[in-house]
N, C-alpha and C positions, 0 to 999 in steps of 0.2 A: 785051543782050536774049537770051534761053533761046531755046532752036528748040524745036517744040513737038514734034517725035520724041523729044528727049530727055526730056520728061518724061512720056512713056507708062509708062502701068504693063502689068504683065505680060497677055499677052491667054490666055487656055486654047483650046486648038483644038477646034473639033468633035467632034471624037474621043475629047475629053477626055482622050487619053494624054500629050499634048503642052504644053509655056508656054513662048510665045515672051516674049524678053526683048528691048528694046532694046542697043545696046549699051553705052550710056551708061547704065543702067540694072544692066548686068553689069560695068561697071569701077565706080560705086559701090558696088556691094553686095557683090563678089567680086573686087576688088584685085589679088591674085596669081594666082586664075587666070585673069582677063584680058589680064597681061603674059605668061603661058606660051601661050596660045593665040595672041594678036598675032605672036610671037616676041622680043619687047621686052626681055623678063626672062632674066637666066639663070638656067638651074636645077639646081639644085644638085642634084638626085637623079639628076644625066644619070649611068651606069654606063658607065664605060669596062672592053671586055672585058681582060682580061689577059692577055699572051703568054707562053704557053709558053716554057722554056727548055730544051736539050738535045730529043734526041729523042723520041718519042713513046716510052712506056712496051711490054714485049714484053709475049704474054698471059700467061707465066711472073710476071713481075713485076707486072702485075697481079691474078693471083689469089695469092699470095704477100699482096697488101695488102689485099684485101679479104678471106682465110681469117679463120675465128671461129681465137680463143685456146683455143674448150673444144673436148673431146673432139665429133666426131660422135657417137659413140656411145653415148656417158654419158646419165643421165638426162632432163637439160635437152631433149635432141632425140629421145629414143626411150623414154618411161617404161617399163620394163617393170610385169610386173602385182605383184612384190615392191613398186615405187615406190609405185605405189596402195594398194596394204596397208600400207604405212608411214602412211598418212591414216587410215588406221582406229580408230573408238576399243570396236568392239564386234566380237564374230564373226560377228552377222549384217551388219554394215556391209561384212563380209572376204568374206562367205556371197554377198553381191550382188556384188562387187565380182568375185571368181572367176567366177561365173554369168555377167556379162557378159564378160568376157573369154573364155570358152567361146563365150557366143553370136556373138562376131564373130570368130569364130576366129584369136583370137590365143594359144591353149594348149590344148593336148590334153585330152582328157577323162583321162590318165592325172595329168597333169601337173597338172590340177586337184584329183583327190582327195588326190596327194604332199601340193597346198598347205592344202588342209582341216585335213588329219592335222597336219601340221607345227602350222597358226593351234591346235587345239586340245590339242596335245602341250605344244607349246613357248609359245601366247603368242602375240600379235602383236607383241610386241618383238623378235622372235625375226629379226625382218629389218633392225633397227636402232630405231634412237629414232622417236619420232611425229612426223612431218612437220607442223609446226604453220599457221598462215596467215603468209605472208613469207618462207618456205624457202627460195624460192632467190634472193629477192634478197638474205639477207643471204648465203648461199652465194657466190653466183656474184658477187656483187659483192665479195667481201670476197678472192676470187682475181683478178678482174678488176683490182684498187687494187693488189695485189701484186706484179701481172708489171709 
């Protein structure tokens, strides 16, 4: 004969945040997480940490492992306003693109007209090829597979 707790169904608390469960109720309807709460079950996602071997790494050798492979200084970390004018496909695109790098003073007002003169002298080619959409992941990745 059944006991009659065990076939209570779930009740919602006042609160309505809450639903209790029997737990005869929570071993049929949820199996395995009833044998990991019991501690009945073993389970198999237990993470055993890993021990170290040798000594702890110095801070030498840890920045050594964690330095990038590309330049500081190269594009990828420090565009300069040439990099940006490589995206350009018009002189007014080059026209803005100088103006705000003035405005946040990253180039001299001298150093802006050089680049004016140069964009309608020379071209906007005149800094390399047109930086398209994906430059630097085939770039950088294409060095990154190499080393």
């Amino acid at each position: 004969m059944e006991n009659k707790d065990s076939k209570k169904k779930a009740k919602i608390s006042e609160d309505r945040r809450t639903i209790e469960y029997s737990r005869d109720e929570i071993e049929s309807l949820l199996p395995n997480l009833a044998g990991e709460l019991s501690g009945d079950q073993y389970n198999p996602l237990e993470i055993i940490p890993k021990k170290f071997e040798g000594s702890p790494r110095s801070p030498d050798e840890i920045k050594k492992a964690t330095e990038s492979q590309y330049d500081p200084d190269s594009e990828l970390y420090f565009p300069k306003t040439e990099d940006y004018l490589r995206r350009c496909s018009t002189l007014e695109e080059a026209d803005e693109i100088i103006n705000h790098q003035l405005k946040i003073h990253e180039i001299t007002l001298e150093y802006a007209n050089e680049l004016r003169q140069i964009c309608r002298k020379h071209g906007l080619r005149y800094f390399g090829q047109k930086k398209e959409w994906g430059y630097y992941e085939k770039t950088y990745r294409n060095k990154r597979n190499s080393v």
